[in-house]
C-alpha angles and dihedrals in degrees: 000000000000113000115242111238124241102217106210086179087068105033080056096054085051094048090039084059101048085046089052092043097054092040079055083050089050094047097059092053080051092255115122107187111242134198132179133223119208117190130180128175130012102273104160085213087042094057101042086056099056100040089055092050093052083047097054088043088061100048090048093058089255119142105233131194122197114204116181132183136187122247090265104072119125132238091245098043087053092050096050088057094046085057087044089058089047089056101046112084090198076075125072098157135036129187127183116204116239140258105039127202114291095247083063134083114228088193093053097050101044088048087059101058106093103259086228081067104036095116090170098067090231103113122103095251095054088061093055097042091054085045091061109032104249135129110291144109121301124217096259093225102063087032084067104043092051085057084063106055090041079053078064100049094257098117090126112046097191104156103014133112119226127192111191105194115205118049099213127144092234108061104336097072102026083044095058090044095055086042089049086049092055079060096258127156102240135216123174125203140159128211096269091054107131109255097000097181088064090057091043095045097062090059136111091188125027117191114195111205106148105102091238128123119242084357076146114045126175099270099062103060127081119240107272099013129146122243123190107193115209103162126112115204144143126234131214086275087061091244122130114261130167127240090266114088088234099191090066111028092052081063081062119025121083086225136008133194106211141214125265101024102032134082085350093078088039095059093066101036092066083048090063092036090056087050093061095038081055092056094043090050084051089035101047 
């Protein structure tokens, strides 16, 4: 058996369409869509995010603000701008680029971005939206990777067992409560759980979110199964690889995301799809 790929390159240009097509449908009501983009510091990872994601903003009709700062910023002055953004209706999504200077506190700013405006699924009452099952942002990396497993016909997971491996705030626990919500049946690991291939083996979906090479070898999946591959890593070449060892466990999965081209574009994309979903609430 050779896994199926889930082409995240493609899912994102479909996605891409439908976003462009309802911002048309905005602008016509005299509402553009319209995310900003906060940056402070000079991290080289940093910049090439953001400047994907105004890219991306452009192309899909949105209307996208840049705003940088230099390392030196202060927590308040942060702050201030991120209230300024609350209070501008030109704006319906924020996102503030982590991580932030040392001197200031992540937790703080993002709980200070309106949660109807929290486009990056990180506030507080966002969690707790998606914990209970009502209306909110969700965190754009497990989104997406919920839209990938729907692109396979695995939108209800009645009956399947998911391990989600990485606990993170980021992707690993909002990943495992929108995967409890499609009806699965959840674990959650991280990389030091004791025998983690028995725990791997008994899934029917297997999410890898710890930031560690080779972290899901062959061995460790169950014939069929489906493997969502979030890690971004380098190998010894220097060339970006996830935390599954692809080559083998391709020879064993029923499908397989890659890396590069697979939950990366997504990432982005349900950035752009919350963005829109922002401006119809405002609009509505």
């Amino acid at each position: 058996m050779t896994a199926q790929l889930i082409d995240g390159n493609a899912l994102s240009r479909q996605l891409r369409s439908e976003v462009a097509t309802r911002a048309a449908a905005l602008k016509a009501r005299g509402v553009t869509p319209g995310l900003a983009v906060v940056l402070v510091g000079d991290n080289p990872a940093s910049q090439v995010y953001v400047r994907n994601k105004v890219k991306a903003c452009e192309e899909a009709g949105l209307h996208s603000v840049l705003e940088k700062y230099d390392a030196t910023l202060t927590e308040a002055e942060l702050l201030a701008r991120v209230e300024a953004l609350n209070n501008d209706p030109s704006i319906h999504g924020i996102l503030v680029q982590l991580p932030l200077p040392a001197h200031i506190d992540d937790h703080k700013v993002i709980e200070a971005i309106s949660p109807l405006k929290d486009v990056d699924g990180f506030h507080v009452a966002s969690a707790g939206a998606l914990m209970v099952g009502e209306v909110g942002f969700k965190a754009c990396t497990p989104y997406g990777c919920m839209k990938m497993l729907e692109s396979i016909g695995m939108k209800d997971l009645r009956g399947k067992h998911a391990v989600v491996i990485g606990r993170s705030n980021i992707v690993g626990k909002p990943m495992a409560m929108m995967l409890l919500q499609a009806n699965a049946t959840v674990t959650v690991c991280h990389s030091g759980t004791a025998d983690l291939g028995a725990m791997t083996r008994q899934a029917d979906v297997v999410v890898a979110a710890v930031g560690k090479r080779n972290v899901l070898t062959a061995d460790m999946v169950k014939p069929g199964a489906v493997v969502i591959d979030v890690g971004m890593n380098r190998n010894d070449e220097g060339k970006l690889c996830g935390d599954v060892d692809f080559a083998g466990v391709k020879e064993v999965a029923g499908y397989i995301t890659p890396v590069p081209g697979g939950v990366g574009p997504m990432t982005i994309t349900m950035l752009l799809v919350s963005t829109v979903e922002a401006a119809e609430r405002t609009a509505a």
